[in-house]
N, C-alpha and C positions, 0 to 999 in steps of 0.2 A: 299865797298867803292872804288872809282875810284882814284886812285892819279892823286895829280896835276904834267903838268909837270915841270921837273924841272927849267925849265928859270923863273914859276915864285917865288921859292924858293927864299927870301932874303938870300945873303950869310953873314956869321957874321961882314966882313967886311963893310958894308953895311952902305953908309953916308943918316944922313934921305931922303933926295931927292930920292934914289934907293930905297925906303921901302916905301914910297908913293908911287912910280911909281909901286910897288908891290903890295899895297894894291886898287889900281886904276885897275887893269888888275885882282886884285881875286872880285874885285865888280861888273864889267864886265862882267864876266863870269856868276858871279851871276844873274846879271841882264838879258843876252840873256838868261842863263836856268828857270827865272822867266815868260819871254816872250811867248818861247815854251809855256810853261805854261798855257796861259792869262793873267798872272799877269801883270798889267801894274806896271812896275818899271823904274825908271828916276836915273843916276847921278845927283849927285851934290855938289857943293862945291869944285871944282877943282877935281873931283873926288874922296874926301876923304869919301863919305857918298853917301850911295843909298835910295831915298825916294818912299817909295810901298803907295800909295794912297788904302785906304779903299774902297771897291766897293759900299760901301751904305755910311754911318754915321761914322763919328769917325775920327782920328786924323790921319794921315799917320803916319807909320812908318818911323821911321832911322836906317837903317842899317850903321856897321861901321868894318871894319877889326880891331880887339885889342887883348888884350892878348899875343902880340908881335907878330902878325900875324898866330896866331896859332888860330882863331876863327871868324867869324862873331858875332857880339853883336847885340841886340837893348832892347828894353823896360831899359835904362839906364843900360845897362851891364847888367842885371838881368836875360837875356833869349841871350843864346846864342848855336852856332853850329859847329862842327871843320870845318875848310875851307878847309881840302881834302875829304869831305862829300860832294858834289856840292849837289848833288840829292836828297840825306837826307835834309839838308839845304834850298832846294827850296820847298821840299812837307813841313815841319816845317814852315816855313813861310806862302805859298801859306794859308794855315790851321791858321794859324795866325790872318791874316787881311780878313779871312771869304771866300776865294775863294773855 
């Protein structure tokens, strides 16, 4: 596993505006290593969610930082990845929506 670096670690003090602005910058990351990839992945929602378009049929995904930023979520929280797994997290998804 690659750790994240630490600027984007939410500190506890942390008013929500800095935890979005955390979880916008772990989605980010996500999405250029979806890129590399092929994956096409999009921001969106002021940055608070990343939308992966299906390559054939089906319904995009939503990707979401939760779990107090200690994960990537989608299929309704039901499938989720630690967010200092970037690589792990990208090949699990990428496998997800068929790529």
């Amino acid at each position: 596993m690659n750790p994240l670096p630490q600027a984007i670690a939410v500190p506890p003090q942390a008013g929500p505006q800095d935890e979005q602005q955390s979880e916008t910058v772990l989605l980010a990351l996500l999405q250029d290593a979806l890129l590399r990839r092929g994956v096409r992945a999009e921001l969106r929602d002021n940055g608070t969610a990343l939308m992966i378009p299906r390559p054939r049929v089906g319904m995009p995904v939503w990707v979401f930082v939760g779990y107090g930023g200690a994960y990537f979520s989608w299929q309704s929280a039901e499938k989720r990845h630690p967010v200092n797994d970037l690589e792990g997290a990208t090949q699990v998804l990428a496998e997800y929506v068929g790529r």
